[in-house]
C-alpha positions as CSV (number, residue, x, y, z in Angstrom):
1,X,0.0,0.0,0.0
2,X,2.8,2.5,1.3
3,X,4.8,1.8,-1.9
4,X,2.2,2.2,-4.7
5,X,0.8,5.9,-2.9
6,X,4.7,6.8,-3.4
7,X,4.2,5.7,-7.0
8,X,1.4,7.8,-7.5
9,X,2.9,10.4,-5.9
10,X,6.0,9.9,-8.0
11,X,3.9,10.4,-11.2
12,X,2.1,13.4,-9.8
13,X,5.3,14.8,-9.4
14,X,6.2,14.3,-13.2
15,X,2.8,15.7,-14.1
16,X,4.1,18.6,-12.1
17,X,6.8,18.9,-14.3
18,X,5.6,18.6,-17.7
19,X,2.5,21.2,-16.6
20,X,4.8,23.5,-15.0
21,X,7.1,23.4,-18.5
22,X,4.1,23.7,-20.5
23,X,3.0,26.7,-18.9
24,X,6.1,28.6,-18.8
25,X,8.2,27.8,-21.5
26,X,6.0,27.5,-24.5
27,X,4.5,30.8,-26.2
28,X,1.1,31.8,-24.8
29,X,-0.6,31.9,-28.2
30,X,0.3,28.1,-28.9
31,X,-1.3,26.9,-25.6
32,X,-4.6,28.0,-23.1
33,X,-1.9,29.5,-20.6
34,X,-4.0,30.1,-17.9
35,X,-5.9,26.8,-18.3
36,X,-2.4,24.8,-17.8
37,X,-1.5,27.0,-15.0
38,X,-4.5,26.3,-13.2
39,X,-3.8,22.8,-14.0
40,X,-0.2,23.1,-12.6
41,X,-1.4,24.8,-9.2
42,X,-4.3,21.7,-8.8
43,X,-1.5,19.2,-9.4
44,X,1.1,20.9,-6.6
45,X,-1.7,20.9,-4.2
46,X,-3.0,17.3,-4.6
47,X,1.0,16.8,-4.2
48,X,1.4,18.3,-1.4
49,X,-1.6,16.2,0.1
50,X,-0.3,12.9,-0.9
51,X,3.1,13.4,0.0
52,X,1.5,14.8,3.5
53,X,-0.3,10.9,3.6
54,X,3.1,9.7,3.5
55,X,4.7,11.4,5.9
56,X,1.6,9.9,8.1
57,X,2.2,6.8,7.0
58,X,5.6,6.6,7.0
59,X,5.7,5.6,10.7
60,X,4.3,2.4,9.5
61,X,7.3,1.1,7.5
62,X,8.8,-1.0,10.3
63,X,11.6,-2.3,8.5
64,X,13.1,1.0,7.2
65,X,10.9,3.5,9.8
66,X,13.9,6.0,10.2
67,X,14.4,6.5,6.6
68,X,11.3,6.5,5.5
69,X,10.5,9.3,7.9
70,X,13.2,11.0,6.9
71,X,12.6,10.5,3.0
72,X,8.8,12.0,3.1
73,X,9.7,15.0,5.5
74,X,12.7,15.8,2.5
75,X,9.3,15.5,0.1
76,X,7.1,16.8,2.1
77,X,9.6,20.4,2.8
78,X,11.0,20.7,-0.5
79,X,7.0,20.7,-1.8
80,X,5.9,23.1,0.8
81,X,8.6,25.3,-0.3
82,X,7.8,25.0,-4.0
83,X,4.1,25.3,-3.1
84,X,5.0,28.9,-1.6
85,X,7.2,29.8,-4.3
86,X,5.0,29.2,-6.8
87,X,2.4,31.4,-5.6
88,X,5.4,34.1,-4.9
89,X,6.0,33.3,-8.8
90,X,2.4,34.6,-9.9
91,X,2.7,37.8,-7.6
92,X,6.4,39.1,-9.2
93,X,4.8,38.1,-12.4
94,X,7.0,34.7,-13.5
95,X,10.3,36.7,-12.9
96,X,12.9,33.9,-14.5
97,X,14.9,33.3,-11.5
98,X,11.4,32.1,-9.9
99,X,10.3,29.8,-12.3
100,X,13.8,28.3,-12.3
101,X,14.0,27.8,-8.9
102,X,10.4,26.3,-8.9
103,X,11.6,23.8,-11.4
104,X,14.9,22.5,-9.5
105,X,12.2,22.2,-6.5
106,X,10.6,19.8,-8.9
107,X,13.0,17.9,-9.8
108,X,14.4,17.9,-6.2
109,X,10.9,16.1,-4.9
110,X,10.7,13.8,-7.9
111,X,14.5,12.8,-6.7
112,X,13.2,12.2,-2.7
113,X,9.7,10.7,-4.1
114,X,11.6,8.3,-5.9
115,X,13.9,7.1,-3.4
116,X,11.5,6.9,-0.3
117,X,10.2,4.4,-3.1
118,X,13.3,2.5,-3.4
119,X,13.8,2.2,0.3
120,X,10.4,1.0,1.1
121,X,10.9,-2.1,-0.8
122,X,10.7,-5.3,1.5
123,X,13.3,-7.4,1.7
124,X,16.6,-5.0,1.4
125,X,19.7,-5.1,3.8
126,X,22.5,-2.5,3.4
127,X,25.7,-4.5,2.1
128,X,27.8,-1.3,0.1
129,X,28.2,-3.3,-2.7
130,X,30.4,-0.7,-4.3
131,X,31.2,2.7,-2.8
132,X,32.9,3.9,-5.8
133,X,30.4,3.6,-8.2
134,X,27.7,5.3,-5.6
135,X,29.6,8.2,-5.7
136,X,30.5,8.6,-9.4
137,X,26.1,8.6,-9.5
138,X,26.1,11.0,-7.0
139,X,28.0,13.1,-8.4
140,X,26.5,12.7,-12.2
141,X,23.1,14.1,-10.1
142,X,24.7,16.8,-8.8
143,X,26.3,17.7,-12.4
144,X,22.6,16.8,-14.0
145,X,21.0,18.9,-11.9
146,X,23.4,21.9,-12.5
147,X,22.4,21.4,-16.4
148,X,18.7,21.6,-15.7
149,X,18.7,24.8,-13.8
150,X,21.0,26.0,-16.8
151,X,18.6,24.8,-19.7
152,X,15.3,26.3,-17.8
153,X,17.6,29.7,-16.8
154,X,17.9,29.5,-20.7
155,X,14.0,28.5,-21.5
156,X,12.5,31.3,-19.3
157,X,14.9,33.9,-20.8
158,X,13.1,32.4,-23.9
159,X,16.8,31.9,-25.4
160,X,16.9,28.9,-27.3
161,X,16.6,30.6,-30.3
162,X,19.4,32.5,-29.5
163,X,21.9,30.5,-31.0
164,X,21.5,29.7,-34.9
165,X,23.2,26.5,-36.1
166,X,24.4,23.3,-34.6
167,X,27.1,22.1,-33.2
168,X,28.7,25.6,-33.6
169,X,26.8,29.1,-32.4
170,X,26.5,31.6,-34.8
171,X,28.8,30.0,-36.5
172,X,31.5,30.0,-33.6
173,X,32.5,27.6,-31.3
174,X,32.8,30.0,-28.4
175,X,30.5,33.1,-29.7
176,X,31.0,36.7,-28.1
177,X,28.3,37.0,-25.8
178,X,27.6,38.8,-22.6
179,X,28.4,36.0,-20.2
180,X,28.9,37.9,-17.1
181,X,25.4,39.1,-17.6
182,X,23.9,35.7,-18.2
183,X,25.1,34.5,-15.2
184,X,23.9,37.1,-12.8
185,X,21.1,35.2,-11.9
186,X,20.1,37.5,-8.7
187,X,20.2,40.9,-10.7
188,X,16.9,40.6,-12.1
189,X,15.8,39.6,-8.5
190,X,17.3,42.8,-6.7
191,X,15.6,45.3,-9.6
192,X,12.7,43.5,-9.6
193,X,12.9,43.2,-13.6
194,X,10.6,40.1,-14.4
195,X,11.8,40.3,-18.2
196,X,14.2,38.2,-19.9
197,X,17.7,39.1,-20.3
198,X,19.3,40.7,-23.2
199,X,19.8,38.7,-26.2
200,X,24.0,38.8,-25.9
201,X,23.5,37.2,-22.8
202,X,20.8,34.5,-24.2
203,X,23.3,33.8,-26.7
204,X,25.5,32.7,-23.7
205,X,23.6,30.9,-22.0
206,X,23.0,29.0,-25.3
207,X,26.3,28.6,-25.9
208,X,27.0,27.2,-21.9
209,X,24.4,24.9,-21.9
210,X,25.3,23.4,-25.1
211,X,28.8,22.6,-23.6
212,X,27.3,21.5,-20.1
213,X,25.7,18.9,-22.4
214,X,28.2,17.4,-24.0
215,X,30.4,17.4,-20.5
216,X,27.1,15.3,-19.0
217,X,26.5,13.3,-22.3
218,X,30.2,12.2,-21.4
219,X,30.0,11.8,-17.8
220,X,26.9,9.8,-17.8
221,X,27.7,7.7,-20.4
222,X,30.8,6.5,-18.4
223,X,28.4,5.9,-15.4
224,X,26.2,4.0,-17.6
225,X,29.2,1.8,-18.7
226,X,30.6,1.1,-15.5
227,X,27.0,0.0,-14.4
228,X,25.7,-1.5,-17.2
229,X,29.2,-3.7,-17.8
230,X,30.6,-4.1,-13.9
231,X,30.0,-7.5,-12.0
232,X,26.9,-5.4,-10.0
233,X,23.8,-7.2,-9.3
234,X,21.1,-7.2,-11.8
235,X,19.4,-4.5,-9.8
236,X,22.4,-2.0,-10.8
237,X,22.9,-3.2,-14.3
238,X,19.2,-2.7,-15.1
239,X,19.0,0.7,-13.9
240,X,22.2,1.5,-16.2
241,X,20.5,0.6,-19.0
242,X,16.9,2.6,-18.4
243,X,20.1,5.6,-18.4
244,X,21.4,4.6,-21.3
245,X,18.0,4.7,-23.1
246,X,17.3,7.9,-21.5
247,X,20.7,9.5,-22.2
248,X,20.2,8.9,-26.1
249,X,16.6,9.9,-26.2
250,X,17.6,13.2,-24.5
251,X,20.4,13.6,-26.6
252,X,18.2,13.4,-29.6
253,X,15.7,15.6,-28.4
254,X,17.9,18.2,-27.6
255,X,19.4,18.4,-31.5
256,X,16.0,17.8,-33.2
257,X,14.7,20.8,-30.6
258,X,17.8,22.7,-32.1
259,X,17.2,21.6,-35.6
260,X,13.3,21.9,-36.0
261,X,13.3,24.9,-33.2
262,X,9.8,22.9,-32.2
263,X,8.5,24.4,-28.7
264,X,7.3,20.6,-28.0
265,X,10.6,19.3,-28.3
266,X,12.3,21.8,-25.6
267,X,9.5,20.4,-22.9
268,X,10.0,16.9,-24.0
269,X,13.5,17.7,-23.9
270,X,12.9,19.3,-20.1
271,X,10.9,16.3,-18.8
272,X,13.4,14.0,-20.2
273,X,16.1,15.3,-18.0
274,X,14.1,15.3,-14.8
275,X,13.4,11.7,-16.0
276,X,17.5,10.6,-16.1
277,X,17.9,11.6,-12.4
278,X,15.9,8.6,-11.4
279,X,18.3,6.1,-12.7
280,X,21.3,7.9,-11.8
281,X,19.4,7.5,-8.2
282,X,18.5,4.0,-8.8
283,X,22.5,3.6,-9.6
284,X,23.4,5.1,-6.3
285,X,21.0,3.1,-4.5
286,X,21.3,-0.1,-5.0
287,X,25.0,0.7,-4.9
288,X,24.4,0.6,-0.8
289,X,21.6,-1.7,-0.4
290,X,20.9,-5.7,-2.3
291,X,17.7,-7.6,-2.4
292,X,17.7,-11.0,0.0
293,X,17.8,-13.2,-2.2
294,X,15.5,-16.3,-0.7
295,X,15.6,-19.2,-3.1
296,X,12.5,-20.2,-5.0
297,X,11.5,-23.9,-5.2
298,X,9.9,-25.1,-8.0
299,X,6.2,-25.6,-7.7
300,X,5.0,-29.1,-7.3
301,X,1.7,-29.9,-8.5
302,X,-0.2,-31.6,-5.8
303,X,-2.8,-34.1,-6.2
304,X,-6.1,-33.3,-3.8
305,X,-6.8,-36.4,-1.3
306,X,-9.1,-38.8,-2.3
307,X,-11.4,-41.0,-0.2
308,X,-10.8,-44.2,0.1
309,X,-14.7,-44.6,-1.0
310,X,-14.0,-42.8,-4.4
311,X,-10.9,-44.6,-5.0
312,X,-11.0,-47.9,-3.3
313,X,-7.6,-47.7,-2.4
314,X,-5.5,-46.7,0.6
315,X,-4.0,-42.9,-0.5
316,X,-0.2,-43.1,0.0
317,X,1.7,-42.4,2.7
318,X,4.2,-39.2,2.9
319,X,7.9,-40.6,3.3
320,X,8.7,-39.4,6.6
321,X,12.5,-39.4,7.9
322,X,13.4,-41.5,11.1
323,X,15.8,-41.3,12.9
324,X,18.5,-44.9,13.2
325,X,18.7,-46.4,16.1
326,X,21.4,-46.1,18.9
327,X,22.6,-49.1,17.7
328,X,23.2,-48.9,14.3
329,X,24.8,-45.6,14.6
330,X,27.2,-47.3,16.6
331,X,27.7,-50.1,14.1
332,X,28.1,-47.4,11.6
333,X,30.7,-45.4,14.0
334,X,32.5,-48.6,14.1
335,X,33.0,-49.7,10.2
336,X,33.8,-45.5,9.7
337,X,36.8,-45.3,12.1
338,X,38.7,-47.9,10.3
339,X,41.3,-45.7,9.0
340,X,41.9,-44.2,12.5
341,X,42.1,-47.2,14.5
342,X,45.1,-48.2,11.5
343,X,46.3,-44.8,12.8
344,X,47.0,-46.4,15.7
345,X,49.0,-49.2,14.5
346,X,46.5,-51.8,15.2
347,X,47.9,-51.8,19.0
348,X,45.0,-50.7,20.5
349,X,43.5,-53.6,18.9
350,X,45.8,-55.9,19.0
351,X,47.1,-56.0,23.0
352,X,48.4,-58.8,23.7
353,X,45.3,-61.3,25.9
354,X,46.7,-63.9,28.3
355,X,49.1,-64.4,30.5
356,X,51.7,-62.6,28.4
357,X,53.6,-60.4,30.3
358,X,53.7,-56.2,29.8
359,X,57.1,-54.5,28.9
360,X,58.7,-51.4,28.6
361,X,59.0,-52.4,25.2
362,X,54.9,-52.8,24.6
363,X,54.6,-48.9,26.2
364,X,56.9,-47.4,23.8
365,X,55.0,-49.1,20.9
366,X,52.0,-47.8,22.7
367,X,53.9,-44.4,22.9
368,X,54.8,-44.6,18.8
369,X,51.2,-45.1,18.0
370,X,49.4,-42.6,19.9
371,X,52.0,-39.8,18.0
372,X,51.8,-41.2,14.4
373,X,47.7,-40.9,14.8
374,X,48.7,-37.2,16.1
375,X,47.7,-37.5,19.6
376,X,50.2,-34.9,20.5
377,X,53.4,-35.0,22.4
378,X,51.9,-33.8,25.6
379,X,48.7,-36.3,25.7
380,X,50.7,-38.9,24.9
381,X,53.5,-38.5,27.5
382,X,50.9,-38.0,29.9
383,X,48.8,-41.2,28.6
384,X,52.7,-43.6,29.3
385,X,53.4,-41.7,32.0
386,X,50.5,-43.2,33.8
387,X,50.8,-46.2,32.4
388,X,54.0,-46.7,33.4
389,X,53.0,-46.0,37.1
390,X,50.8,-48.6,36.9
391,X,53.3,-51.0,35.5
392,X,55.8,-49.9,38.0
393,X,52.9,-51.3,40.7
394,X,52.5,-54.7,39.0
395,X,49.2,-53.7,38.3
396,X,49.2,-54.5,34.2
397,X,49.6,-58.1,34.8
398,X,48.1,-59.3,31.4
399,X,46.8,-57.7,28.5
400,X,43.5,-57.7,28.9
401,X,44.6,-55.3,31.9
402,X,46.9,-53.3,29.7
403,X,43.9,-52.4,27.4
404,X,41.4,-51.8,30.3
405,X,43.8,-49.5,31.9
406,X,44.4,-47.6,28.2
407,X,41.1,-47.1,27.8
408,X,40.5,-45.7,30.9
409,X,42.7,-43.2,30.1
410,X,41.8,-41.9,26.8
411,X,38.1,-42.0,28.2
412,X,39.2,-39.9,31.2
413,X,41.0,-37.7,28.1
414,X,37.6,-37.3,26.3
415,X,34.5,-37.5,29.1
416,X,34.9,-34.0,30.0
417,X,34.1,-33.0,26.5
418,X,31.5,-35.0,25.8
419,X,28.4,-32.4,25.9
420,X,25.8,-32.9,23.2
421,X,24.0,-29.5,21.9
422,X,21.1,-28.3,23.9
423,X,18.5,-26.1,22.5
424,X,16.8,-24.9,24.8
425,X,13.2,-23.5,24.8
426,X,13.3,-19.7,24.2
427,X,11.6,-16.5,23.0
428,X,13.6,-15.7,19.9
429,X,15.0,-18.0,17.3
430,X,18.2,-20.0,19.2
431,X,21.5,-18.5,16.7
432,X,24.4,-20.9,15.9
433,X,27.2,-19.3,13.9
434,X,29.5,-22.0,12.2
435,X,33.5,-21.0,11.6
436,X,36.3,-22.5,9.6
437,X,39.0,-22.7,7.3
438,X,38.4,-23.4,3.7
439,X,37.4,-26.8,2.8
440,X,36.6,-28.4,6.1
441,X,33.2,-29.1,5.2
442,X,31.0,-26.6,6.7
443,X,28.3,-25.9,4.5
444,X,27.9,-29.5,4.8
445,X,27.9,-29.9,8.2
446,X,25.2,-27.0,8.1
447,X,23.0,-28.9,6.1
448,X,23.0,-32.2,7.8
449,X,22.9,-30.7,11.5
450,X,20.0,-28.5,10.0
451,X,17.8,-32.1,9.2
452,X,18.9,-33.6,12.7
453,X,17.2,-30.4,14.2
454,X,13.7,-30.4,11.9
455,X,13.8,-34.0,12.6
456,X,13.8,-33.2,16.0
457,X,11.0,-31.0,15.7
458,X,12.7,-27.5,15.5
459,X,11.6,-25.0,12.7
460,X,14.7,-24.2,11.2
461,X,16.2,-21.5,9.0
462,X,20.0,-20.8,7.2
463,X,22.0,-18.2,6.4
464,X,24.1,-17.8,3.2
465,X,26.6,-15.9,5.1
466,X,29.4,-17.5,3.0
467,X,29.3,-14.4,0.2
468,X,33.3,-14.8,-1.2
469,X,33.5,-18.7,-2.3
470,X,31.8,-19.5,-5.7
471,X,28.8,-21.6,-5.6
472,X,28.6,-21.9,-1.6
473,X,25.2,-19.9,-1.5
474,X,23.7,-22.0,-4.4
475,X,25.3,-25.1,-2.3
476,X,23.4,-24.0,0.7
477,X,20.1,-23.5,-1.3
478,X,20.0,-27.1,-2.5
479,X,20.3,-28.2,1.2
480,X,17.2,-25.6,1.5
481,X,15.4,-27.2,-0.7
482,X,15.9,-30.3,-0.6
483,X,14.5,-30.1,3.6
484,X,12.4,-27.7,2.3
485,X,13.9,-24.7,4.7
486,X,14.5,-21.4,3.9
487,X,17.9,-19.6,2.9
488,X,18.6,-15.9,3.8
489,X,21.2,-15.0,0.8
490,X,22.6,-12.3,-1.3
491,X,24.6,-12.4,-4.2
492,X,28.6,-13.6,-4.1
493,X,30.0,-10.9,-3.2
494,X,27.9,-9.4,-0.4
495,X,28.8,-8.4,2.6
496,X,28.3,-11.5,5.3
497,X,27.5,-9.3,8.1
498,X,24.4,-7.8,6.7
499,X,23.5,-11.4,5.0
500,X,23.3,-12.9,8.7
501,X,22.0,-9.4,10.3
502,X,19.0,-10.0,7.5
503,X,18.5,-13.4,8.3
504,X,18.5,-12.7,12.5
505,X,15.5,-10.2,11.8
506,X,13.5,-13.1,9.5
507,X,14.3,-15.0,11.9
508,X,12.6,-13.3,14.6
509,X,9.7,-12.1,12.1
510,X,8.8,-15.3,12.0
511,X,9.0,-17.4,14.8
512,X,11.8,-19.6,13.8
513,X,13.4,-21.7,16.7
514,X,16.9,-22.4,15.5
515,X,18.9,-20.1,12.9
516,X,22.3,-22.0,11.3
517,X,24.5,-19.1,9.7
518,X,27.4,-20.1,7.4
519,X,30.5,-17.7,7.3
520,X,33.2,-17.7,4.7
521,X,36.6,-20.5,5.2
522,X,39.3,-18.2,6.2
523,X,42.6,-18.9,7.6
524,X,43.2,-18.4,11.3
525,X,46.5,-16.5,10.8
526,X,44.9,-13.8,8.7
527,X,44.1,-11.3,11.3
528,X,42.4,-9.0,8.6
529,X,39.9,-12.0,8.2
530,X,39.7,-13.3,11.5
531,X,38.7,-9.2,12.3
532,X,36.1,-9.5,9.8
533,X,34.7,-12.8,11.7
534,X,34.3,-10.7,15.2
535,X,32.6,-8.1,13.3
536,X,30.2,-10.7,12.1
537,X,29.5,-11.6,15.9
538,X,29.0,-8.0,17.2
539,X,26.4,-6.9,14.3
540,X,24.4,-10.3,15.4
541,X,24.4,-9.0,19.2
542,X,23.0,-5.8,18.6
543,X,19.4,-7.6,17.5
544,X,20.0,-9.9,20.6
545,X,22.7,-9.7,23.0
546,X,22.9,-13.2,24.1
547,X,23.3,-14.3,20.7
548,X,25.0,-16.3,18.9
549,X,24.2,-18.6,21.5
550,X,26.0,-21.4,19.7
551,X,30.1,-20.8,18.0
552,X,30.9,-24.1,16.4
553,X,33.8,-24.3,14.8
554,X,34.1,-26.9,12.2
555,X,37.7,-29.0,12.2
556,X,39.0,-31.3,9.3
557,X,40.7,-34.5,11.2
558,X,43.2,-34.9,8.6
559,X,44.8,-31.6,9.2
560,X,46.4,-33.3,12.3
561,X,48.4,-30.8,15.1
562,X,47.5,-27.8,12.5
563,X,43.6,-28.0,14.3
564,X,44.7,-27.1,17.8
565,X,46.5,-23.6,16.4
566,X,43.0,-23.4,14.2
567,X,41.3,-24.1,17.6
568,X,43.3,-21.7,19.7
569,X,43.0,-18.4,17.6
570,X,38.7,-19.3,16.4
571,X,38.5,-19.5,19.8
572,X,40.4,-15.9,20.5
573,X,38.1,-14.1,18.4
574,X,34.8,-15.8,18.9
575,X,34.6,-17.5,22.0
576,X,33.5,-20.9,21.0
577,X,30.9,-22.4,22.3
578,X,31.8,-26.2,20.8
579,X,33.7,-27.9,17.8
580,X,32.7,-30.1,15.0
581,X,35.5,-32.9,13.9
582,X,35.2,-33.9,10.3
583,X,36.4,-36.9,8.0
584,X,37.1,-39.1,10.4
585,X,36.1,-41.8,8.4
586,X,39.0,-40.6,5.4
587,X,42.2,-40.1,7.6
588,X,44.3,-41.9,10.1
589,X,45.0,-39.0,11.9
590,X,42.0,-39.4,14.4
591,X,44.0,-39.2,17.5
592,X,44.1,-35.2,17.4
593,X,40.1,-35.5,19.2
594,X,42.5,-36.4,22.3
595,X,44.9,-33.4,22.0
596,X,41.8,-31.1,21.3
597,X,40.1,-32.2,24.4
598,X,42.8,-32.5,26.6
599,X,45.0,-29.0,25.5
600,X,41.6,-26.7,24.0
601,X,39.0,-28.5,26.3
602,X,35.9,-27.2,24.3
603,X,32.8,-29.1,23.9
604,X,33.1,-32.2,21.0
605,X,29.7,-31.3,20.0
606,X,29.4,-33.5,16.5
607,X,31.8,-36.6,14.9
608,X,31.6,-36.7,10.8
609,X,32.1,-40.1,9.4
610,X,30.8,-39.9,6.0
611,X,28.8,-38.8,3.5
612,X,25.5,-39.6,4.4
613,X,22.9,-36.9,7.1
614,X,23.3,-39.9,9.4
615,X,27.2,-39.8,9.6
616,X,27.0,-36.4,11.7
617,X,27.0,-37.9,14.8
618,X,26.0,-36.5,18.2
619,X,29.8,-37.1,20.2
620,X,29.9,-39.5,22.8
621,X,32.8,-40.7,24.2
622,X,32.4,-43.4,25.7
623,X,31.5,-45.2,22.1
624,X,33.8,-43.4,20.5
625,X,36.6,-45.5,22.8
626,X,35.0,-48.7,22.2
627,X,34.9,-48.3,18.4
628,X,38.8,-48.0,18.9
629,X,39.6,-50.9,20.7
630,X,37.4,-53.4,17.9
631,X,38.9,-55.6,16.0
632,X,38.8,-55.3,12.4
């Protein structure tokens, strides 16, 4: 509703202009004069009424209230103003400088009209998409609007036949004229002549406007280039080629006008400049603000119910996803940490049973193992050194004691972090922000953890928040759709920050109980990145200042020693909250869960030993030990 009474009050406003153009620049004997200034004066004043609704209304814009507010004021002072200088216009008789001024007024309101429209669209975050090119607009607008006031200074001294000939004047490039005079806009003003200037001075005016065209025929056209051509989203490139269109229509209007000397021409010529300003805005705009892109699933054509009277057959039954058993998740743990119980050399599985007696020797095998699966030097010293006390006491008699006593240890290692994820009941969606370097398999992790929770009954929503890799928001869409949950996302490129910020709000809107935002891989000795990361984390806390209530940080197994340094410096600039170890099942470098709980001691909240949703495992350590010690 708000945005299509701005779109009305956006074409008002162009009415405004054309009327106001009519009546003042074309001869009185060609047109009813007073009959189109009556007309002008109706259209400012319903105007001014619907741009007085939307200051009213304005307060109803929830998700931009501020700048809408501020937008329709700007619209709603600039037309007061041109409201009271047009009636000061009819008393000192249409003195130039007047209808001038009344015109940039105008053209100032269509400008504000047309971006309160913009902003009111639903569904925009602010990501600065590119800076640069915002500016370049703005400053095209500022030239543009410079131009206008020169051509209608020009069409209400009635001097645009001034100048005979085209491209030159008069048959010079730079004619003699009076240009001092044509310039002294206020003179008039202060004498209270309401005349036009002399005709030397028309003839510069001419002359100045023609080159001011040519300089904004040049520096528009670059603008169009750099939008219509630059990797900007489709938003920006669209509004580059409306300017384009525009730029050559007005181009050609403005030397037919010259050519034909046609009256009509020099107000299509007018309203056609008015006109380019709302790209150039457009260009600016969306240079500072993107759509949410949510993704679209393709409609499904759904077959109504039928009785089983009308069809005489039972109607199917929707495919509904259970959960495995206990049991066979442990199987499936099992057959999945082959590689890592090889890690270990086979000793853990391989003590020796019986009456065979424990040596020095069998520890330092022991001792060999736990480092080659990456343990770490500290675990595992700690790990013999107890050991070895026990030994000393004649307490390993056999092996069966010898793998009792080992397991004991590396349970006692990993108990401590063995804490499941809560989510607890809450007003206010429960926020979990997943970190990591490149290629450990977050977005993956995302989507499986995000059909454990719907399976457990949670509404669930993601966030594309991974903007800089190619194809990881379209990765993160197929997981959407294929558990039919929504994705906040932006284009590649975006700025993550805003992405998640967007998707906290929907979040809220709606009533969603746990949000999963991705974040781009970055490595931990980057402190530009890792800056970036904490910045993520303090624009979530200003919408709720408990979130994220969850930090996992996603680890890759293979990557051995290299997670605890990952581990450490995540955990410096986030805080985690818990960690997610990855490819278990594909590396034989397992043993770094030990060193992670016993040197990092953050929650093991999720094991990944495959491919499959099911292979994201809750951690528990006590089945994690067993699977060691099978024998393959």
């Amino acid at each position: 509703m708000y945005g299509k009474v701005t779109l009305f009050s956006i074409l008002l406003a162009l009415s405004l202009i054309l009327a106001g153009s009519c009546a003042h620049f074309m001869p009185s004997i060609m047109i009813g004069t007073l009959s189109i200034l009556k007309l002008h004066q109706h259209l400012g004043s319903v105007l001014a009424v619907v741009v007085l609704i939307l200051t009213q209304l304005s307060w109803t814009q929830k998700h931009c209230c501020a700048s809408a507010v501020l937008l329709s004021f700007t619209a709603l002072f600039f037309t007061g103003l041109q409201v009271a200088l047009g009636i000061w216009t009819q008393k000192m008789q249409s003195m130039p400088l007047l209808v001038t001024a009344h015109l940039l007024l105008s053209v100032i309101v269509l400008g504000a009209l047309f971006k309160l429209y913009l902003r009111v669209q639903p569904n925009l975050v602010a990501s600065r998409i590119s800076p640069t090119l915002g500016f370049f607009a703005l400053f095209t607008r500022g030239l543009l609007l410079l131009q206008i006031a020169l051509g209608a200074w020009l069409s209400t001294n009635h001097g645009a036949a001034a100048c005979v000939g085209f491209p030159q004047c008069n048959g010079a490039w730079w004619p003699v004229a009076d240009y001092q005079g044509a310039l002294n806009v206020v003179q008039g003003f202060l004498t209270r002549y309401a005349g036009d200037i002399t005709f030397d001075a028309q003839v510069a005016v001419n002359s100045l406007h023609r080159i001011g065209g040519l300089i904004c025929f040049i520096v528009i056209f670059v603008v169009m280039l750099m939008a219509t051509f630059g990797n900007y989203a489709k938003s920006i490139r669209r509004s580059g080629l409306v300017l384009c269109l525009l730029l050559f229509v007005q181009m050609g209007l403005g030397v037919i006008g010259i050519k034909l000397a046609l009256p009509e021409l020099w107000i299509a010529h007018n309203v056609v400049a008015a006109l380019l300003m709302l790209p150039l805005i457009a260009i600016g705009f969306y240079s500072r603000y993107g759509f949410v892109a949510a993704p679209t699933a393709a409609p499904v054509d759904v077959e109504p119910r039928r009785t089983i009277e009308a069809t005489g057959a039972y109607a199917p039954v929707e495919e509904v996803y259970v959960a495995p058993s206990p049991e066979s998740l442990y199987l499936r743990l099992k057959s999945q940490l082959k590689k890592t119980r090889s890690g270990l050399g086979g000793i853990l599985a391989n003590l020796p049973i019986g009456g065979k007696s424990i040596s020095g020797d069998l520890l330092e095998e022991i001792e060999a193992s736990l480092l080659m699966a990456d343990v770490g030097i500290d675990v595992t010293s700690k790990i013999i050194n107890r050991l070895t006390e026990t030994l000393e006491r004649h307490q390993l008699k056999d092996g069966a004691a010898l793998s009792t006593a080992l397991k004991h240890e590396l349970l006692t290692i990993l108990k401590p972090c063995s804490e499941p994820l809560y989510i607890p009941q809450k007003e206010g969606p429960f926020v979990i922000l997943v970190v990591g370097v490149n290629g450990v398999g977050k977005t993956t992790t995302i989507g499986k953890l995000a059909k454990r929770l719907q399976a457990q009954g949670h509404s669930v929503m993601l966030a594309a928040g991974d903007t800089f890799r190619a194809a990881a928001v379209e990765q993160l869409q197929v997981w959407g759709e294929r558990n039919n949950i929504q994705v906040v996302a932006q284009h590649t490129g975006a700025d993550s920050a805003s992405v998640i910020y967007d998707a906290v709000q929907s979040a809220q809107s709606k009533g969603v109980d746990v949000l999963i935002a991705d974040t781009a891989g970055r490595l931990h000795t980057k402190a530009n990145l890792m800056e970036e990361l904490r910045k993520v984390k303090r624009i979530i806390g200003k919408l709720d200042a408990t979130a994220p209530h969850e930090v996992l940080l996603v680890l890759d197994a293979g990557t051995g020693q290299n997670a605890l340094s990952q581990a450490r410096l995540f955990n410096e600039t986030v805080e985690l909250t818990g960690l997610v170890v990855t490819k278990l099942d594909g590396t034989a470098k397992g043993g770094v869960m030990f060193a992670l709980a016993k040197q990092i001691g953050i929650p093991i909240r999720f094991i990944g030993i495959g491919e499959g949703i099911d292979d994201l495992q809750d951690f528990n350590a006590e089945n994690f030990v067993d699977a060691l010690f099978v024998k393959d």
